[in-house]
TORMARMAR-704338 format. One line per 4 residues: number of its first residue (from 1); their letters; for each residue x, y, z of C-alpha. Coordinates in steps of 0.001 Angstrom, whole numbers, m for minus. Layout:
N
NUM	a	X Y Z ~ ...
//
This chain:
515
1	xxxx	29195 m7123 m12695 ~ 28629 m9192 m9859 ~ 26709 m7079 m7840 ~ 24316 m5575 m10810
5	xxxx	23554 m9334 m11223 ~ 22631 m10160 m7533 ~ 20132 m6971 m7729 ~ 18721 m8426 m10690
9	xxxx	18508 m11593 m9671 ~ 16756 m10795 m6457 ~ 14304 m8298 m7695 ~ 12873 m11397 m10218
13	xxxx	10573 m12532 m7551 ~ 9326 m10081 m4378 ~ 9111 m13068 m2416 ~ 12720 m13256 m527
17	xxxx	12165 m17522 m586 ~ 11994 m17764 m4308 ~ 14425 m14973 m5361 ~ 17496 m16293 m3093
21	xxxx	17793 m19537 m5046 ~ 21640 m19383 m6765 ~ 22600 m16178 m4903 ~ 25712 m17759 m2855
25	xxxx	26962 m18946 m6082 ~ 26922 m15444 m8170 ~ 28517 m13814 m5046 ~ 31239 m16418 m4546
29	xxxx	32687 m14692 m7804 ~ 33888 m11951 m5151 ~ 33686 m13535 m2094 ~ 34386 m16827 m1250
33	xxxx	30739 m17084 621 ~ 29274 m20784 1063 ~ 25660 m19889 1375 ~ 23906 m16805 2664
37	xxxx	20514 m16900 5252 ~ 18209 m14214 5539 ~ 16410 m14161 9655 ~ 13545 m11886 11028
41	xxxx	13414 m10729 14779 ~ 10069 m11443 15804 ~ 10789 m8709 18901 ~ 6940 m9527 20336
45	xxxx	7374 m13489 20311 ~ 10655 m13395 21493 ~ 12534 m15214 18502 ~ 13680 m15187 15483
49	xxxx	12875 m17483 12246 ~ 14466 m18217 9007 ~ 12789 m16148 5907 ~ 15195 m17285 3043
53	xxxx	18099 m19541 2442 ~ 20697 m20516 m68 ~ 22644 m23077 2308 ~ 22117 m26472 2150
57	xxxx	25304 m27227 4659 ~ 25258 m28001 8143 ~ 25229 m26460 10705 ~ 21506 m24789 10114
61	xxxx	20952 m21426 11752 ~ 18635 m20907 14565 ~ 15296 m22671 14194 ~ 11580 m20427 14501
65	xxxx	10694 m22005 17942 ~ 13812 m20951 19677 ~ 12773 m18091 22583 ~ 15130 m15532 23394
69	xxxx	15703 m13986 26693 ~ 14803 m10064 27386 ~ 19085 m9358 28002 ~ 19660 m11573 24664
73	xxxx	17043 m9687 22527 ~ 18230 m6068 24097 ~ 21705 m7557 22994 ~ 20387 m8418 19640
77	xxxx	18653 m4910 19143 ~ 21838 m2815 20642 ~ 24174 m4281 17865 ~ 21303 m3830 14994
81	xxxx	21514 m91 16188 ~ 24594 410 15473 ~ 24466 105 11939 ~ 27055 m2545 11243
85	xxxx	28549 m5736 11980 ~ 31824 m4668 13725 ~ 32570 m8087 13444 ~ 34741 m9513 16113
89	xxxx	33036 m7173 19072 ~ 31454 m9310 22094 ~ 28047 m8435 20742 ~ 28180 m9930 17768
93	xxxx	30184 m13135 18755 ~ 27309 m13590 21340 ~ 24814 m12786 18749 ~ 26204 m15849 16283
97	xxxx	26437 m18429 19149 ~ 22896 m18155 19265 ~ 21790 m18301 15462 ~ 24952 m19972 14003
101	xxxx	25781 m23429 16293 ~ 29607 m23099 16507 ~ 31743 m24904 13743 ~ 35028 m25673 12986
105	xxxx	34003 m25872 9262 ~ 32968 m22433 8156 ~ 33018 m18531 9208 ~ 29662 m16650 9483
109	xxxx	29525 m13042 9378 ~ 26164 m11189 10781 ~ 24988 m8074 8949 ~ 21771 m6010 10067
113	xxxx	19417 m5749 7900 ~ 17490 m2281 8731 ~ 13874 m2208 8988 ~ 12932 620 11293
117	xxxx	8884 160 11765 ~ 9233 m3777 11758 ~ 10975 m6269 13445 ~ 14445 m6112 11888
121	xxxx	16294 m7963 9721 ~ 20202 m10456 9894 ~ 22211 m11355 7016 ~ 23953 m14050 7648
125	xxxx	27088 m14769 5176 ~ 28346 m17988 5949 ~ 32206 m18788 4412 ~ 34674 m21284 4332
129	xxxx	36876 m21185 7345 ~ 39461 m18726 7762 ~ 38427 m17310 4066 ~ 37290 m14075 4922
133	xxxx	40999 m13549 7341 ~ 42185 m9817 5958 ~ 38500 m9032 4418 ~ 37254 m5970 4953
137	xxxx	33518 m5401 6231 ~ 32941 m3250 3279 ~ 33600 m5845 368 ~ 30610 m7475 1310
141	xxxx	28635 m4619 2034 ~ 27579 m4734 m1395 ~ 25969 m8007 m447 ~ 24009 m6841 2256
145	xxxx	22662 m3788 466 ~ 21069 m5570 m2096 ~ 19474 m8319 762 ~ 18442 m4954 2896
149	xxxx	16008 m3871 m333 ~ 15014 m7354 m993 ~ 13977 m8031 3087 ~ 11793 m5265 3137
153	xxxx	10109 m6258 m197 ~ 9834 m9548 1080 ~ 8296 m8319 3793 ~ 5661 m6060 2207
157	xxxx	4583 m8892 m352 ~ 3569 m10729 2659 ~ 1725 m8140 4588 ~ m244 m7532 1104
161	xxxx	m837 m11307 718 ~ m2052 m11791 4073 ~ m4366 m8489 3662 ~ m5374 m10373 525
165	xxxx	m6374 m13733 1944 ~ m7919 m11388 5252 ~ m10214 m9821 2622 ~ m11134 m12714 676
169	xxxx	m11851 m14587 3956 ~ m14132 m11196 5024 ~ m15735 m11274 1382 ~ m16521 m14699 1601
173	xxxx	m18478 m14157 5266 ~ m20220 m11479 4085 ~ m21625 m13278 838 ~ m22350 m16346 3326
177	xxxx	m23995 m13559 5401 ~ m26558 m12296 2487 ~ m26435 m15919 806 ~ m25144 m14711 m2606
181	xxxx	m22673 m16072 m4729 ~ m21017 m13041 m6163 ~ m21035 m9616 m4984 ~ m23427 m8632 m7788
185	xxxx	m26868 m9528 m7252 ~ m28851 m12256 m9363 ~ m31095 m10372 m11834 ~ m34197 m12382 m11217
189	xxxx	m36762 m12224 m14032 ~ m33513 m11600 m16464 ~ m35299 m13839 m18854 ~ m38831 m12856 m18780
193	xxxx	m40060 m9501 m17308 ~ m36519 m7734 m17651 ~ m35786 m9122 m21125 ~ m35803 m6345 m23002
197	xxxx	m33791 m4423 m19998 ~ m30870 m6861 m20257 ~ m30939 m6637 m23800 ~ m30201 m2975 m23325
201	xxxx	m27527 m3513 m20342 ~ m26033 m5940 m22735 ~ m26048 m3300 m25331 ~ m24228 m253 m23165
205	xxxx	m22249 m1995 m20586 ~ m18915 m2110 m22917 ~ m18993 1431 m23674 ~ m17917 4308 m21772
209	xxxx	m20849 6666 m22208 ~ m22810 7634 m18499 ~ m26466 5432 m18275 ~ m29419 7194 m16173
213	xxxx	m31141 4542 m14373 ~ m34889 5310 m13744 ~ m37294 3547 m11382 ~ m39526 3722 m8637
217	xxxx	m37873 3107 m4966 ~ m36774 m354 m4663 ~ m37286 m1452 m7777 ~ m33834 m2968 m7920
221	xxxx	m31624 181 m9870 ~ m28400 m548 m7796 ~ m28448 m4217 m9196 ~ m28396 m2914 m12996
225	xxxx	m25994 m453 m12465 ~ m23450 m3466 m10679 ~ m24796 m5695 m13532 ~ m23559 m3001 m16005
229	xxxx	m20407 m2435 m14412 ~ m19612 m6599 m14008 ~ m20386 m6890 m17980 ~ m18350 m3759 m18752
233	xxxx	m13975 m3829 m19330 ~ m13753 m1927 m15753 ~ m15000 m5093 m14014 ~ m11570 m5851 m12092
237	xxxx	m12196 m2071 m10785 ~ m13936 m609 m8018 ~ m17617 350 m8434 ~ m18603 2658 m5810
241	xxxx	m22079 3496 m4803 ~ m22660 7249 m3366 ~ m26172 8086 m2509 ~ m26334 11629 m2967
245	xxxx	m29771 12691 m950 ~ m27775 11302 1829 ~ m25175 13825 1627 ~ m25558 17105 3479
249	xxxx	m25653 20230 1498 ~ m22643 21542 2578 ~ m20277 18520 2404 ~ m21499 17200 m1309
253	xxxx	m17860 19117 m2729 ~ m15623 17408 201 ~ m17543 13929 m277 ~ m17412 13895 m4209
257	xxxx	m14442 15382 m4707 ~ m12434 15411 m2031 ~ m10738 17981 139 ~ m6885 19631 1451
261	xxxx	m6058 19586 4834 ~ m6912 22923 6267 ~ m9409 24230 3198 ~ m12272 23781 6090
265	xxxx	m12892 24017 9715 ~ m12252 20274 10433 ~ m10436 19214 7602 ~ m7502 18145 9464
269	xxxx	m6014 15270 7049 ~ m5805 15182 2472 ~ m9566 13709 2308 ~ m10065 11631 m1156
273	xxxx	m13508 12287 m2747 ~ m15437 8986 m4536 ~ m14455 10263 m7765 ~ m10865 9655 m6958
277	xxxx	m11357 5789 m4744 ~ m13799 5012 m8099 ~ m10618 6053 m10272 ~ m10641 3484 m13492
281	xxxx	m13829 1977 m12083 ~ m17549 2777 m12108 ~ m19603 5308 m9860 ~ m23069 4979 m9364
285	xxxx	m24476 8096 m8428 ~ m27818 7190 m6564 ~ m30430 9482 m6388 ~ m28611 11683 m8664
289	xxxx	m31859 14263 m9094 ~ m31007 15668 m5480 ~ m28025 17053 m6281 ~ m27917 20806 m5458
293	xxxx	m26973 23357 m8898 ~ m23598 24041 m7717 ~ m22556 20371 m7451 ~ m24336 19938 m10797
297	xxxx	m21789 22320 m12522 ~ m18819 20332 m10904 ~ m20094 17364 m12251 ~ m20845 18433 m15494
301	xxxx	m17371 19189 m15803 ~ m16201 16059 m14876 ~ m17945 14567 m17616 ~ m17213 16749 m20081
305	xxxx	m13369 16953 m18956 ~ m12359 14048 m16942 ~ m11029 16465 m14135 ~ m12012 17698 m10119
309	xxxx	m10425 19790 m8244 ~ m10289 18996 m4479 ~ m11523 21793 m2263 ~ m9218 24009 m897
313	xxxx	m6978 22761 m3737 ~ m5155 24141 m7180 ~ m4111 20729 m8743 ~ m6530 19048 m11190
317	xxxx	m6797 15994 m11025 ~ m7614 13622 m13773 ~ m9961 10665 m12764 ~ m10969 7659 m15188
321	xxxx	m14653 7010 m14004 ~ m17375 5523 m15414 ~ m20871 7242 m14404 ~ m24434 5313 m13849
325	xxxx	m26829 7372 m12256 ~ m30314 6466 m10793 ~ m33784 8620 m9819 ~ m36475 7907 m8821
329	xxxx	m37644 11574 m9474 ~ m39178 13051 m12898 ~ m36063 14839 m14284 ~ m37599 16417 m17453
333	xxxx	m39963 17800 m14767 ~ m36816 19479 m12674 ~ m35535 20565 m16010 ~ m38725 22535 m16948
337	xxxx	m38764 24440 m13247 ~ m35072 25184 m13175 ~ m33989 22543 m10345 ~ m32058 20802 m12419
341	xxxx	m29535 21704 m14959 ~ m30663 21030 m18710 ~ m27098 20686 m19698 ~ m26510 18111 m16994
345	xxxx	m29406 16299 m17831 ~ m28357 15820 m21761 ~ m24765 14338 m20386 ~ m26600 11921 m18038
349	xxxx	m29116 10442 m20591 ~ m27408 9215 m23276 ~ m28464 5926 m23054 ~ m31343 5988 m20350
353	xxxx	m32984 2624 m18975 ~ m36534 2527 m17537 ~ m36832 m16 m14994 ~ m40578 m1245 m14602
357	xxxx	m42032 m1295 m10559 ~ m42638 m4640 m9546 ~ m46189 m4773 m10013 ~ m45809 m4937 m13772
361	xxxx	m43645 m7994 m13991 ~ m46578 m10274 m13387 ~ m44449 m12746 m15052 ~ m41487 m12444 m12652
365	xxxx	m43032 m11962 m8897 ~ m43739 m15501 m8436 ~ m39454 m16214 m9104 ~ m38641 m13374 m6915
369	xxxx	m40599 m14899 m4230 ~ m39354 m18436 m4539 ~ m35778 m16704 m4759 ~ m36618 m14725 m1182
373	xxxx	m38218 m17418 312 ~ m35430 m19961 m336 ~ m33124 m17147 1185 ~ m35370 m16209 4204
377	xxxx	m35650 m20039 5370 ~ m31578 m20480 5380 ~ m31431 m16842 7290 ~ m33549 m19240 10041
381	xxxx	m31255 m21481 10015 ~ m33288 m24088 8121 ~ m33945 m25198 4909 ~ m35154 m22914 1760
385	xxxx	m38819 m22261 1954 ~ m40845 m22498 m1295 ~ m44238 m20509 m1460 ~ m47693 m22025 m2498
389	xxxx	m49592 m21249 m4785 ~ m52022 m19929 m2836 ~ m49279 m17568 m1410 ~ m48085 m16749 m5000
393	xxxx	m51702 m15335 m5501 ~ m51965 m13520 m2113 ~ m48573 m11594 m4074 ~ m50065 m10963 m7071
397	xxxx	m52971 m9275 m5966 ~ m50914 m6522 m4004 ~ m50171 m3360 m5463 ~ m46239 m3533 m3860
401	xxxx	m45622 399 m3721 ~ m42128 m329 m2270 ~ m41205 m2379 m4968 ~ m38710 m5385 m5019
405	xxxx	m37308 m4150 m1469 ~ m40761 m4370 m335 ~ m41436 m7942 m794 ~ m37911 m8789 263
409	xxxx	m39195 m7575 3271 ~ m42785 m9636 3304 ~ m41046 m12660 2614 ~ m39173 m11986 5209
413	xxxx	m41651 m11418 7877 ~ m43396 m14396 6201 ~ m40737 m16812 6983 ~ m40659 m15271 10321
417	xxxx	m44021 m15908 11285 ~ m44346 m19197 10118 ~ m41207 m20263 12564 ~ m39208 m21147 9682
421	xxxx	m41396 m23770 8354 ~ m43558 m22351 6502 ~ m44332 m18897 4787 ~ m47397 m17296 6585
425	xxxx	m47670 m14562 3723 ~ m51134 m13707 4966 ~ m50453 m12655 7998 ~ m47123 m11222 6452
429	xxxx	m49423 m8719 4162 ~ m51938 m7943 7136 ~ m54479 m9390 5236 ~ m57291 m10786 7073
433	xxxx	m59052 m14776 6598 ~ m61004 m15679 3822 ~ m64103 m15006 5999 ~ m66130 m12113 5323
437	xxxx	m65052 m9526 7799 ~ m68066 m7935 8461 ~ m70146 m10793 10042 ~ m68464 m9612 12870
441	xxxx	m71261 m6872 13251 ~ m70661 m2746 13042 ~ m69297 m428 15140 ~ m71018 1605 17283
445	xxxx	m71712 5229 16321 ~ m70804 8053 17485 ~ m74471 8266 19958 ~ m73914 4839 21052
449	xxxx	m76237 3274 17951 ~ m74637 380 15434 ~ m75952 2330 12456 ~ m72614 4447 11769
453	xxxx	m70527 1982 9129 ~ m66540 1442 9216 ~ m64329 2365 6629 ~ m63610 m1357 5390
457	xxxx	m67670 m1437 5106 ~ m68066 2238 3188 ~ m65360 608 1131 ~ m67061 m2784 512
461	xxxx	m70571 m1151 m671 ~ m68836 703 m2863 ~ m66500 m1564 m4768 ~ m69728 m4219 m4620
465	xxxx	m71449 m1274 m5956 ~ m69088 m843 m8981 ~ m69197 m4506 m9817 ~ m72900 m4682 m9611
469	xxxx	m72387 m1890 m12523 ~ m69321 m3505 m14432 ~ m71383 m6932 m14484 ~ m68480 m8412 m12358
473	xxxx	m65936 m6910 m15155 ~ m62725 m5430 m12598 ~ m60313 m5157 m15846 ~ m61449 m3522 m19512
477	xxxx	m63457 m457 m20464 ~ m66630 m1062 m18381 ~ m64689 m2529 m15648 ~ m65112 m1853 m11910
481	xxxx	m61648 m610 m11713 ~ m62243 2237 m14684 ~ m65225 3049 m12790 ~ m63331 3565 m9348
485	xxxx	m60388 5114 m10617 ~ m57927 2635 m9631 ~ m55531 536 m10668 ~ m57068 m2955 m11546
489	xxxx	m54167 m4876 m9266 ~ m55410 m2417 m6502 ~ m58463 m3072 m7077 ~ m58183 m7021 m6593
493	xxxx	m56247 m6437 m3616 ~ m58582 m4404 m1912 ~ m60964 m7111 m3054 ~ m59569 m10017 m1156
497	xxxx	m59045 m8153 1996 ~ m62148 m7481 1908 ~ m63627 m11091 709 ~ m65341 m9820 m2116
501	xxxx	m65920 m12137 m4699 ~ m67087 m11153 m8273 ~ m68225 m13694 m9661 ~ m72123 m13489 m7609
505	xxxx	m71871 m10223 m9569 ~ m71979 m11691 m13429 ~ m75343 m12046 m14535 ~ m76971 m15531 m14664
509	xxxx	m74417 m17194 m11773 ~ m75535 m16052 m8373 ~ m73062 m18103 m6743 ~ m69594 m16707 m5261
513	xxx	m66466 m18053 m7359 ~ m62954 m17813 m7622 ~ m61746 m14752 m9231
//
């Protein structure tokens, strides 16, 4: 009865310091033991320190800072060898006048405590003297069996605390490092330009079913599918991120679903695939539309069965993952010339999300920039820059092709060029003064001559051209930009590089104004 209690009562708490409490007094039911203390060999450091204790007598055992000599810890290690106690041998009497002080008032018996990869393990039983005079070794091995499971649990909820806090500490650099908060990025424009997005990652986030992400490059997907999995119930779980036109042709099986030892020429360890490390959490398939066919059956199965394979394996396995994919690609299109599997593309899109290029969320660029800048200026080890207005409108008249990531990246170089201090966005867009560029006279033709124009002034003579037309419209029906065939945005762009104004073009002004 005794000893079923001790298990229990030491198995209430995987920390060894908590758990001992009231130990000595269920064993001294049995065995007339005083207190019991629980020591690690540090082998490296050359001493050994007190883990647990239910004593509160004197003499205390040996104290963390004592060193040990080389002959004392070989002496140490020799008797832990052997397996047990032999109480009585010179070993073991040397071995207790260095962790127990000698005492007239109690008996201590030292029992190893095994712990073959690690620094081992000593009971120490501590008794009233001369109670333990005809005792055999094994009535209290019993004792020591139960502290020999509780040591090395002791001893692994440490190493994963300390792995814990080492993580934590490594999380917390790296989010220092990119100057988040969280792990998931800020959804800038959340409440004006991406509105009606959010509404709809509000919408599918708690349910299970797989969301197709799609958006031009750098337009942010990766965020949404993080923000979906952080709002979802699988938020305490992994969300993995596999981009799969990164993934050679022949290695998309192994990567996504894992592999045996042996199945392949260099498969020389078990390899797990993402769909396994993203079990019970969410994987975002990047770039999902450059999947090859045959890993678009695979995955179709997984959707439709919760199951992989490995390769080179028989055993299914069964995986609990949560799909978001992304493209930037035309899928329908894929569909219609065979490159992509219809049926795959029906499992995918059951709730699809469209996420608008940056140079429709007029109402959001300005925020994204002040959210950069104040970024870029702590990266230079100074305080958050804050764009102009003048620099907001240098933004707004690009046409941003790469997206968010793009003018992440012009921000950047802003903040670089201005020293820190300021943003020199200008310069950052390799836009030129306000100045008209071509007072600077033309370029020699090709038979030495100035009559042969540059492209910047063929450009300008036709866009002043087009708003001599449009009646210094650029927008609308009769607009300059309908005429050219662009994009207005691109249009007003081209228009500032270029110092065009259009307001000398209305009728009745004459004069150059803002535009």
């Amino acid at each position: 009865m005794a000893e079923a209690t001790l298990w229990k009562t030491l198995a209430r708490d995987a920390c060894l310091e908590r758990s001992i409490a009231g130990t000595a007094r269920l064993v001294a039911g049995e065995v007339p033991v005083r207190g019991l203390v629980v020591c690690r060999t540090e082998v490296e450091k050359r001493q050994v320190v007190v883990v647990a204790s239910d004593w509160a007598g004197e003499p205390s055992p040996a104290s963390p800072w004592q060193l040990w000599s080389d002959a004392q810890l070989d002496d140490l290690l020799m008797w832990h060898r052997a397996g047990a106690p032999r109480r009585g041998t010179p070993q073991h009497d040397r071995l207790l006048g260095l962790l127990w002080p000698s005492s007239d008032a109690c008996d201590v018996v030292a029992w190893p405590l095994p712990d073959d990869r690690h620094d081992p393990g000593v009971l120490l039983i501590v008794c009233e003297r001369g109670a333990l005079v005809g005792t055999d070794e094994r009535d209290l091995g019993w004792i020591a069996e139960a502290f020999a499971a509780a040591f090395t649990n002791d001893r692994r909820f440490h190493e994963i605390t300390r792995l814990q806090e080492s993580l934590e500490a490594d999380r917390r650099a790296l989010l220092s490092r990119l100057d988040r908060d969280n792990v998931v990025d800020a959804v800038v424009g959340a409440d004006a330009g991406l509105a009606d997005l959010m509404e709809k990652v509000k919408q599918v986030a708690p349910t299970d079913v797989p969301v197709l992400i799609f958006g031009e490059t750098g337009s942010g997907k990766e965020v949404v599918a993080r923000v979906i999995h952080a709002q979802s119930r699988r938020r305490d779980n992994p969300v993995v991120r596999v981009n799969c036109g990164a993934i050679p042709a022949g290695l998309v099986d192994s990567s996504l679903f894992g592999h045996e030892r042996g199945s392949f020429t260099g498969a020389v360890a078990t390899h797990q695939g993402w769909f396994e490390r993203a079990d019970g959490g969410t994987l975002f398939l990047d770039e999902v539309g450059e999947l090859p066919l045959e890993a678009q059956v695979r995955l179709l199965r997984v959707l439709q069965e919760g199951t992989i394979e490995r390769v080179g394996g028989a055993r299914t396995i069964h995986v609990d993952v949560r799909i978001v994919a992304a493209t930037n690609r035309d899928i329908k299109e894929m569909v219609g010339r065979g490159a992509f599997r219809e049926d795959l593309w029906y499992r995918l899109s059951v709730f699809p999300i469209e996420l608008p290029p940056l140079r429709e969320r007029h109402l959001d660029l300005p925020e994204l920039a002040a959210h950069f800048a104040a970024r870029a200026g702590r990266r230079l080890g100074g305080a958050p820059l804050v764009p102009t207005a003048s620099d907001v409108e240098l933004l707004l008249g690009y046409d941003w092709p790469g997206n968010v990531r793009e003018l992440a990246a012009v921000i950047e170089r802003a903040a670089i060029l201005g020293n820190g201090k300021f943003l020199d966005v200008r310069a950052a867009l390799g836009t030129s003064p306000a100045a008209d560029p071509f007072t600077r006279g033309k370029r020699p033709g090709p038979s030495g001559g100035d009559s042969f124009p540059t492209l910047d002034q063929a450009t300008r003579t036709h866009i002043e051209e087009a708003l001599k037309r449009a009646q210094g419209a650029v927008e609308g029906e009769r607009g300059a930009a309908r005429l050219l065939g662009i994009n207005p945005h691109t249009l007003r762009s081209r228009m500032r590089k270029l110092g065009i104004r259009w307001a000398r073009f209305r009728p009745g002004t004459g004069q150059e104004g803002p535009e």
